[in-house]
C-alpha positions as semicolon CSV with decimal commas, in nm:
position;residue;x (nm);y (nm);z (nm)
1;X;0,000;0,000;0,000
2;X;0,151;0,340;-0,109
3;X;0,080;0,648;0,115
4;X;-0,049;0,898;-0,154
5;X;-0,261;1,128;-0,190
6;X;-0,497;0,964;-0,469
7;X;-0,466;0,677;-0,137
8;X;-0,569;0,907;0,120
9;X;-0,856;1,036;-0,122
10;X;-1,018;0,740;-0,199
11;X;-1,006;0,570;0,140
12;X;-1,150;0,965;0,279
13;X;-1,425;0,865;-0,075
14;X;-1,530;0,610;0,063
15;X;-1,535;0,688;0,444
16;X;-1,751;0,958;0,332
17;X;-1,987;0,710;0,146
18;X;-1,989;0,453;0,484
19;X;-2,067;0,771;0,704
20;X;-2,332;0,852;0,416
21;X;-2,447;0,529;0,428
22;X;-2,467;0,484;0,843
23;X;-2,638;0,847;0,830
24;X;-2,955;0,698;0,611
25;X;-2,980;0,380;0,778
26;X;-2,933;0,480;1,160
27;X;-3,124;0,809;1,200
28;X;-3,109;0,740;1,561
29;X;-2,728;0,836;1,605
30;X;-2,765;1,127;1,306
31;X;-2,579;1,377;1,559
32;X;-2,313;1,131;1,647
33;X;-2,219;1,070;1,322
34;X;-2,232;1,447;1,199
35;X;-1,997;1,514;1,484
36;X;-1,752;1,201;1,434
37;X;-1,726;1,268;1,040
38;X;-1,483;1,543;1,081
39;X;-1,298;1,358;1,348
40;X;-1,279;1,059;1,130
41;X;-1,173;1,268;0,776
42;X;-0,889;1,386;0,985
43;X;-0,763;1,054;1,069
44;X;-0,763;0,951;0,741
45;X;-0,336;0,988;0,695
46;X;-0,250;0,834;1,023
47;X;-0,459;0,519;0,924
48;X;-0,323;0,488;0,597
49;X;0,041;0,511;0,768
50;X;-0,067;0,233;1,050
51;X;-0,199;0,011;0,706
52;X;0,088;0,088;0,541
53;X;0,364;0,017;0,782
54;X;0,167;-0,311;0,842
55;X;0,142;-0,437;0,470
56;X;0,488;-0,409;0,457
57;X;0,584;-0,592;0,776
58;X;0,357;-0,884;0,614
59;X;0,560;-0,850;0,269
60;X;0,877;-0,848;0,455
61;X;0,783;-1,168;0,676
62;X;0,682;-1,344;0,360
63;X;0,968;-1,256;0,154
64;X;1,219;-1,559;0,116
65;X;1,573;-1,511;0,268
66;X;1,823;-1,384;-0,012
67;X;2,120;-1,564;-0,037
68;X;2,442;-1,449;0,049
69;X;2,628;-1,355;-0,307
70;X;2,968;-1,456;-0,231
71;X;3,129;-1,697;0,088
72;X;3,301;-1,457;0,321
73;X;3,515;-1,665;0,476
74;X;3,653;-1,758;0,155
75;X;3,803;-1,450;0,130
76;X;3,930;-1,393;0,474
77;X;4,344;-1,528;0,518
78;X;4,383;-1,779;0,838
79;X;4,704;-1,698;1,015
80;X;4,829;-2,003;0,886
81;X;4,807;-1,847;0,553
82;X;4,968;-1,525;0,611
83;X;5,276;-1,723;0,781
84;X;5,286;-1,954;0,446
85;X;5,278;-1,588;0,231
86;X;5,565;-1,470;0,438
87;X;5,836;-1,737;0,395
């Protein structure tokens, strides 16, 4: 999930078509919703962030190992080695 704007607008889209939605079908909590809509439109980045961060802790956990390129100790000269070199 990418942290964009055209993100942030469509997820504030369709918050504004569930509050919409919740404000036909529950006329009962009308006020409670009219007052939590601005509330909730202002959360709207640090939510993305919180989904984002967490979609890529999932990708990262799933992601296979990579493999070391090259051996390492290959590379590195035992003492024994350097003490052949000399001579």
């Amino acid at each position: 999930m990418k942290c964009s704007l055209k993100t942030m607008a469509s997820l504030a889209a369709a918050l504004l078509a569930v509050l919409a939605i919740a404000y036909v079908a529950f006329p009962a909590a009308q006020a409670y919703i009219v007052t939590s809509a601005p509330i909730l439109l202002a959360l709207i980045c640090p939510v993305t962030m919180i989904a984002m961060m967490l979609t890529m802790r999932r990708q990262a956990a799933s992601a296979p190992d990579a493999a070391p390129t090259a051996d390492v100790s290959a590379s590195r000269k035992t003492p024994d080695v350097v003490q052949e070199a000399g001579r």
